[in-house]
C-alpha positions as CSV (number, residue, x, y, z in Angstrom):
1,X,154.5,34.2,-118.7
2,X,154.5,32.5,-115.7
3,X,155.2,33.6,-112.3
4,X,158.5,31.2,-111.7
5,X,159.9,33.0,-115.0
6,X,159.0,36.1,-113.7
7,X,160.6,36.1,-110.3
8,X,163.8,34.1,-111.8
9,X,164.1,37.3,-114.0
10,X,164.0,39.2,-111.7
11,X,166.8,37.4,-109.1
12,X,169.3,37.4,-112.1
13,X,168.5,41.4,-112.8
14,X,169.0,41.8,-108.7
15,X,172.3,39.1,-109.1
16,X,173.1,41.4,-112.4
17,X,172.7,44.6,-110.4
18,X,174.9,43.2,-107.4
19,X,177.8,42.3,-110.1
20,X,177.4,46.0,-111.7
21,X,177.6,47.6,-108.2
22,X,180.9,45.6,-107.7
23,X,182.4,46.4,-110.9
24,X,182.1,50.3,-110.2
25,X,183.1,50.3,-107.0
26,X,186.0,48.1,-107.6
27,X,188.3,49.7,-110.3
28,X,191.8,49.8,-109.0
29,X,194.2,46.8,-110.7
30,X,193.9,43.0,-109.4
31,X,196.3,40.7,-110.1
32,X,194.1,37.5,-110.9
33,X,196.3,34.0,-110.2
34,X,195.3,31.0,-112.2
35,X,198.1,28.3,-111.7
36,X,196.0,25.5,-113.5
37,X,195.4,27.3,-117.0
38,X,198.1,30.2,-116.5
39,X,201.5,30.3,-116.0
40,X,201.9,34.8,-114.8
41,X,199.2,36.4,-113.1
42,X,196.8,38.7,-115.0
43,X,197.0,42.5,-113.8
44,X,193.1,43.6,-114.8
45,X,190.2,45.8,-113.3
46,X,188.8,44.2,-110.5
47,X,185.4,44.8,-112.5
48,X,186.4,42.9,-115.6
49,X,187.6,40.0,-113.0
50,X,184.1,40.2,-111.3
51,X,182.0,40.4,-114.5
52,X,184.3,37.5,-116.1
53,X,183.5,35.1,-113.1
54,X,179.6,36.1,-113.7
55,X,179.6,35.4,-117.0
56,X,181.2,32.1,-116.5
57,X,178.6,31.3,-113.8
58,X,175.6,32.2,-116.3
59,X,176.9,30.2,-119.4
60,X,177.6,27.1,-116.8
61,X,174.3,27.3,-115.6
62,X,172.7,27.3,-118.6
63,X,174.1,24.2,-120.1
64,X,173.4,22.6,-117.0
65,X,169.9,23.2,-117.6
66,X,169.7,23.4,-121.4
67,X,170.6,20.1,-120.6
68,X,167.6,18.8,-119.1
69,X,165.8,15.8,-122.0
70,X,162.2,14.9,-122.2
71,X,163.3,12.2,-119.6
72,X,163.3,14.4,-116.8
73,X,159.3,15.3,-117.3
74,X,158.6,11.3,-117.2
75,X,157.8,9.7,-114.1
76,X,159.1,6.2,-113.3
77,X,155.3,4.8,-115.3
78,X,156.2,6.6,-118.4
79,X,154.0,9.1,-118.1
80,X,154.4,12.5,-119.1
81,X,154.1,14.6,-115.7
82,X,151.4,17.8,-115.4
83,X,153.6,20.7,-115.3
């Protein structure tokens, strides 16, 4: 394991911890407003709201870099770069 994996672990546990701290803080009823996908406002936990945004965040983020091809580890010569 390499110390960039380690430390990103450990910034999504800390991001993971922030969102967990919201969420039980946070547990009277939000009405959540979504014009573009919803046509009445959801009445939810706060938490569920919070956690839901997250989640969305994480999967995004992952395709963004699940993404990434062998192109990207190519310099402009064609060779493969030293990681």
């Amino acid at each position: 394991m390499t110390a960039a994996i380690f430390f990103r672990t450990l910034g999504f546990l800390l991001i993971l911890f922030v969102v967990v701290y919201i969420g039980t803080e946070n547990t009277q009823q939000v009405n959540f407003h979504f014009s573009l996908l919803l046509e009445k406002p959801i009445s939810t936990n706060a938490a569920l709201v919070y956690f839901a945004i997250f989640a969305i965040g994480v999967v995004g983020g992952t395709l963004l870099n699940a993404g990434q091809s062998a192109k990207a580890d190519k310099d402009s010569s064609g060779k493969t770069k030293k990681r």
